[in-house]
C-alpha atoms as one frame of an Amber mdcrd trajectory, in Angstrom:
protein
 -38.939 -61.697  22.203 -36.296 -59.068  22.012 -34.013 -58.666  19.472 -30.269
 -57.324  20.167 -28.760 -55.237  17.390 -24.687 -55.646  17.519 -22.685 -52.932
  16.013 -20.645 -53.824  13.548 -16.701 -53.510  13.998 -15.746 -50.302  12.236
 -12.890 -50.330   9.693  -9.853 -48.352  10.110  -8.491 -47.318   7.079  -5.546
 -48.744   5.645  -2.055 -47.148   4.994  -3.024 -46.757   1.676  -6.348 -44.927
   2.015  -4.703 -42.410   4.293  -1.806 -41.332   2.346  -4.245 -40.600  -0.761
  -6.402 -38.535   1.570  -3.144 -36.811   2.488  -2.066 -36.409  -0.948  -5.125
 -34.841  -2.255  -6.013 -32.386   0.756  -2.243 -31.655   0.375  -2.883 -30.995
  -3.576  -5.980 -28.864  -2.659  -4.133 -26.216  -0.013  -1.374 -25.740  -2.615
  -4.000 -25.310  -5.406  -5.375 -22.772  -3.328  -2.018 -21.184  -2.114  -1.231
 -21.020  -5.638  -4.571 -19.449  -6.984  -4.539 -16.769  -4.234  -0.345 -15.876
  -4.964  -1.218 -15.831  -9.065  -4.360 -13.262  -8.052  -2.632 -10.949  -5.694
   0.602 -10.877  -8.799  -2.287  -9.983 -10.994  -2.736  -6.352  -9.760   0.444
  -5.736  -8.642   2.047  -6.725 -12.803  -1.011  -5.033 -14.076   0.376  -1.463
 -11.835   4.189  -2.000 -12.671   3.312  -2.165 -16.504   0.936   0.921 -16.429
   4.309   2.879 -14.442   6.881   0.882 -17.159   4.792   1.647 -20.186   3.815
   5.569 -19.479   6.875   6.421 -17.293   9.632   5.034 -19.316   9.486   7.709
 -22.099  10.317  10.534 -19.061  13.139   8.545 -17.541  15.298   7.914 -20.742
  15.686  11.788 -21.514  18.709  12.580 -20.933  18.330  15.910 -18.711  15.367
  13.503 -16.969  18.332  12.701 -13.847  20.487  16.113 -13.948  18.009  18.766
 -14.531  15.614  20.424 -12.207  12.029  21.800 -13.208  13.556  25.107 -12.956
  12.746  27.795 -15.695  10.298  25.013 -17.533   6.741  26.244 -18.624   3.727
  23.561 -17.821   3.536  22.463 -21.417   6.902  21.858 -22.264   8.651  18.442
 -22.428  11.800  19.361 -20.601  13.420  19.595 -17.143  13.967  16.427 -15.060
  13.614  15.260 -11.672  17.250  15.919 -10.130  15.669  18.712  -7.466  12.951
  16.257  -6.537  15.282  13.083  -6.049  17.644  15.078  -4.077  15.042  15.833
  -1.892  13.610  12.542  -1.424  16.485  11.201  -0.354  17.275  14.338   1.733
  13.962  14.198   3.562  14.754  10.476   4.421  18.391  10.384   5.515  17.441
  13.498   7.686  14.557  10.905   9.203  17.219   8.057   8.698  19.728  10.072
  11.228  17.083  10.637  14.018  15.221   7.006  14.472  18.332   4.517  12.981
  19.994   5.449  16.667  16.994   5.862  18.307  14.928   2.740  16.815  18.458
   0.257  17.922  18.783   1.608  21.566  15.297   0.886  21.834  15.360  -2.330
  20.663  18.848  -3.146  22.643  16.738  -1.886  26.076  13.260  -4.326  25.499
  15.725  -7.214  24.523  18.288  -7.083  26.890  17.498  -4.965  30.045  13.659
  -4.787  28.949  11.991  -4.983  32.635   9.190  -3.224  34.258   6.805  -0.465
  33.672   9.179   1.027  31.161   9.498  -1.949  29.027   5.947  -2.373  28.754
   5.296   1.053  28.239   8.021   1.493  25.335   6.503  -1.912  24.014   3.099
  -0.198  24.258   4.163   3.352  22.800   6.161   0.998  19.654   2.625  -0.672
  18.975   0.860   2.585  18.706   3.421   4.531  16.185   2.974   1.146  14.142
  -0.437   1.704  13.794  -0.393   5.524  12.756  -1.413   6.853   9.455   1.027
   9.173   7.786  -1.207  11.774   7.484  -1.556  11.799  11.733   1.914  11.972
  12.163   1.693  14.546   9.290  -0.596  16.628  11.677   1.242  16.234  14.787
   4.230  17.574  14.064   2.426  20.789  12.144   0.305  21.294  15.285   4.047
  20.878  17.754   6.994  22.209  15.586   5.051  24.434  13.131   2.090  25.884
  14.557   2.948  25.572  18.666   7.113  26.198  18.364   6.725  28.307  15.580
   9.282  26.701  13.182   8.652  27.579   9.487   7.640  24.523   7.008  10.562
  23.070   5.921  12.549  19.653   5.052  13.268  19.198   8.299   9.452  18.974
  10.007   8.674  16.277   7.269  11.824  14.456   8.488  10.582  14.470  11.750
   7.092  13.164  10.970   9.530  10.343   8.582  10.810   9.617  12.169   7.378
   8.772  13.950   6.388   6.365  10.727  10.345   5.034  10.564  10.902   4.130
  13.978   8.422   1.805  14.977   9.705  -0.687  12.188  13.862   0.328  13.175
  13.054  -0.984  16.296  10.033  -4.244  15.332  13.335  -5.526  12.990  15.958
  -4.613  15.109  14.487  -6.764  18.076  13.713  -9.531  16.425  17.412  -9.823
  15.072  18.237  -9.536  18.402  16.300 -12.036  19.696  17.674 -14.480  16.913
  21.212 -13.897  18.846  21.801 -17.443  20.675  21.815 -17.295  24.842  24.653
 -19.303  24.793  27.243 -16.382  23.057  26.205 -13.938  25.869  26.655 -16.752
  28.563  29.630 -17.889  27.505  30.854 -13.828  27.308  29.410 -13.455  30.807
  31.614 -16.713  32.089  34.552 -14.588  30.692  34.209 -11.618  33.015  32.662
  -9.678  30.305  30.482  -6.654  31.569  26.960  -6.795  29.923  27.039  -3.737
  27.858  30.556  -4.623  26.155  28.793  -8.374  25.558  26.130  -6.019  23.888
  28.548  -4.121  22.172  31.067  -6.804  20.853  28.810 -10.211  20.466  25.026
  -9.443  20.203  25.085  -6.516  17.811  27.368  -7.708  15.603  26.132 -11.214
  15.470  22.626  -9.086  14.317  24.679  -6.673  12.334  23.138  -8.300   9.111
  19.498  -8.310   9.832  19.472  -5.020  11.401  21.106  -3.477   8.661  18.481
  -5.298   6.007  15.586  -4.193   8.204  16.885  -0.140   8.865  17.133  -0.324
   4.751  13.306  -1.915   4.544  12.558   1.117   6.759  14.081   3.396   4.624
  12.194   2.466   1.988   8.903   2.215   3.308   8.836   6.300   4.478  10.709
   7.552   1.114   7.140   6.893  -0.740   5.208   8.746   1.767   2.792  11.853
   0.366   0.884  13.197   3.758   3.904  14.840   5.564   4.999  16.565   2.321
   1.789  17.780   1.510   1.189  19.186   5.031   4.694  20.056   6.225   6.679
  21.879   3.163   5.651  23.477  -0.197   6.958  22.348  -3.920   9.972  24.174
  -4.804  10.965  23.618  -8.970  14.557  23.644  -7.839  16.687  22.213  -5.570
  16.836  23.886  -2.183  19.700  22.775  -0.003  18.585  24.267   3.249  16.465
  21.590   5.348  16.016  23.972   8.127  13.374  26.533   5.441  11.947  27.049
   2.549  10.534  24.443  -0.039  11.864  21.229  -1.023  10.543  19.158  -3.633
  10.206  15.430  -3.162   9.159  12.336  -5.858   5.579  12.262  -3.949   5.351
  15.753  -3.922   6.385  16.636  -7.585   3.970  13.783  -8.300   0.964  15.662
  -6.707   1.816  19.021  -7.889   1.665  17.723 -11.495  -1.439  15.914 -11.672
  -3.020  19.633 -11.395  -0.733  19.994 -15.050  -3.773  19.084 -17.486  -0.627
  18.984 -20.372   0.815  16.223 -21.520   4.196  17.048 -20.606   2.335  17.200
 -17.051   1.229  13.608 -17.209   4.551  12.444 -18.831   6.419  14.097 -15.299
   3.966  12.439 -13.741   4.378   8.646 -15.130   8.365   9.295 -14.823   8.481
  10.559 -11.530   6.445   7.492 -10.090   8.719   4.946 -11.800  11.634   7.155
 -10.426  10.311   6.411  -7.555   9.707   3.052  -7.598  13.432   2.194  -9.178
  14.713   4.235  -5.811  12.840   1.540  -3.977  13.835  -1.865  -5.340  17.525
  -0.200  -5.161  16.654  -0.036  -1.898  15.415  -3.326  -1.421  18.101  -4.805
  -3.368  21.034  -3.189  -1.650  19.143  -4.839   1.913  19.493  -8.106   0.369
  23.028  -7.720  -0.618  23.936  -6.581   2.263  22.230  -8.944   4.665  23.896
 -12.119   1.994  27.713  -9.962   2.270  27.833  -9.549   5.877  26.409 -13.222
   6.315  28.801 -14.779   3.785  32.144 -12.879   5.567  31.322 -14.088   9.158
């Protein structure tokens, strides 16, 4: 005689069960999210102290901002950073005048007339600079302008290799602002008798005036921290040199490297101040992007 086995009716779980299931895999994630945000602040505090605690010394003398390195001997305590500042942000503007224009027209083209072999080769070209080391673009332009034009080292070859490192993010930021630009403000220019590039012109750029401004300042200061193209392209100079088209220029990074061959302490104390320098010249940066992207949005 044969036997038949019923399954039994499985429950479904109540209303109840489910939102406590919810509640602690939700509690979990965030435990996790929270763990992993606390351990990447970890290193990140541990490196801004270090800079704080050893740099600060440097950065409160008061020739630190309005003397140059001129005249000073290796083991004095003296001098400042003024020739190396001014050619930070010399090196950048320089880099900041070539791929700003550049970086938006590019941007403009894959957004609005982007079509074609030429869009997707522009696309594909944008994807590669994004993915080049400094030190590559570094080489590059020593092996075209320096060694295969025969241009002298100079301020102006490590702008240029600032350009191949700037303008892949000018024109990442500037599209996606772009594409945040609704259809229906180029339509409804279009329904006006509006030609397309005066719709580009007067409605989509300025509508993405905020972003792209925030984003050509986050470029900005990503390439003003860069060390390969100054150590390649131009030598240290201890004062300020005003010509970008020869001789040496010093720079934050490079004043940086050139000291940590100074086994004095006034070496190491340039050395500590010039990276927080550095690093202050950044968050202005990053600050001035936010308060300009919040102004601009504020007055529309």
């Amino acid at each position: 005689m044969s036997t038949v086995l019923l399954d039994k009716p499985v429950k479904a779980p109540t209303f109840r069960e489910t939102s406590l299931n919810r509640r602690i895999r939700n509690n979990i994630a965030t435990g996790v999210v929270w763990t992993c945000f606390v351990l990447a602040l970890i290193p990140l505090g541990w490196v801004l102290f270090m800079v704080v605690s050893k740099g600060l010394e440097a950065i409160v003398a008061p020739n630190w901002w309005m003397n140059s390195q001129r005249g000073v001997l290796p083991d004095q305590t003296a001098g400042g950073v003024y020739h190396a500042i001014y050619g930070t942000i010399v090196q950048s503007a320089v880099a900041a005048i070539i791929a700003v224009p550049l970086g938006v027209m590019a941007a403009i083209f894959l957004v609005e007339y982007g079509r074609g072999w030429l869009a997707k080769v522009t696309t594909f070209t944008v994807d590669i600079l994004a993915g080049v080391p400094s030190i590559v673009a570094a080489l590059f332009v020593f092996a075209l302008w320096i060694s295969t034009l025969g241009f002298p080292k100079s301020a102006l070859a490590v702008s240029l290799a600032l350009v191949l490192l700037m303008l892949p993010v000018v024109v990442r930021s500037t599209e996606e602002m772009l594409k945040l630009v609704p259809d229906e403000l180029r339509e409804a220019s279009y329904a006006l008798g509006v030609p397309k590039w005066k719709t580009i012109v007067r409605i989509v750029v300025p509508t993405a005036l905020p972003g792209m401004i925030s984003g050509i300042l986050l470029s900005l200061a990503r390439v003003m921290g860069e060390t390969a193209p100054v150590l390649v392209l131009v030598g240290y100079s201890k004062s300020i040199n005003s010509n970008v088209f020869d001789g040496n220029m010093a720079s934050l990074p490079l004043l940086i490297y050139q000291e940590l061959a100074n086994p004095e302490p006034a070496g190491r104390l340039r050395v500590w101040g010039a990276a927080l320098t550095l690093i202050l010249m950044i968050a202005l940066l990053y600050l001035a992007a936010a308060a300009v992207n919040k102004f601009l949005t504020r007055n529309r």
